[in-house]
N, C-alpha and C positions, 0 to 999 in steps of 0.2 A: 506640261501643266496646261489644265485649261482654264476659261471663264467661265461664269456663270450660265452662258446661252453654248457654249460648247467650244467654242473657238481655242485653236490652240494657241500659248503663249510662250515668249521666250520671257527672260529677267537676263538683261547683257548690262554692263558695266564698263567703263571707258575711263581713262582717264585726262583724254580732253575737254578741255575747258564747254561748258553750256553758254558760247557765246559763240554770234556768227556763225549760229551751226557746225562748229567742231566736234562736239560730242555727237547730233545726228550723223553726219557724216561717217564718223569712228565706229560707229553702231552699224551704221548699215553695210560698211566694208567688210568686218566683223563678220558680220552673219553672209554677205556673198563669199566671202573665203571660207568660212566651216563648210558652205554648200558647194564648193568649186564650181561658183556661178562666177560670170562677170558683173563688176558692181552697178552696168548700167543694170540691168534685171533686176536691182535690188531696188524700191522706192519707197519713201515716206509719201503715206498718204492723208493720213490726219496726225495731229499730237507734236506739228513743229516746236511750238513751247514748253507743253506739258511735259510729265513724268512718263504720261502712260500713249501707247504713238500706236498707231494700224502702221503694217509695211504692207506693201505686194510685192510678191517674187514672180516673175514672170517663166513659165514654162518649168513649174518645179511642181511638183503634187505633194500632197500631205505624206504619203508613206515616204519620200524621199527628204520632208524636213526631220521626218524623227527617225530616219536611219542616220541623217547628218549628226541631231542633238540628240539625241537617245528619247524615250517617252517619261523620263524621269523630270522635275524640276531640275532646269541647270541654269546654272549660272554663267555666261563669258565675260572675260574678261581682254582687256585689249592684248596683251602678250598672247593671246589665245591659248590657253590653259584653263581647263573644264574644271568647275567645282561642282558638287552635289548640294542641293539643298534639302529640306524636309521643308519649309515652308513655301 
């Protein structure tokens, strides 16, 4: 999925708690394990309160995030189990 300027997007879902950064945290684990990165690689860059967050991946390119997630809208979840979405 992308945004409006083109940027691509994930939609991840956690079920740690949005306090003290457990849910960031959960999230960005999350996505360095779909990647078989290490989670230092993985970082919040903006969006520590917010719904909507920038990450950088370090040393990972675009063709390699959507051979991890696929190009389709997806969804993770913390058990890491892929859903599809249409929205």
């Amino acid at each position: 999925m992308r945004d409006t300027a083109g940027r691509l997007m994930l939609k991840v879902r956690v079920t740690a708690a949005a306090t003290e950064g457990k849910a960031n945290l959960a999230a960005l684990s999350l996505i360095a394990k779909q990647l078989g990165r290490p989670r230092a690689q993985v970082s919040l860059v903006s969006g520590h309160t917010a719904r909507l967050k920038r990450i950088e991946i370090e040393g990972v390119t675009e063709a390699e995030v959507l051979r991890a997630f696929g190009d389709l809208p997806l969804n993770l979840h913390v058990d890491g189990t892929k859903s599809f979405s249409a929205s």
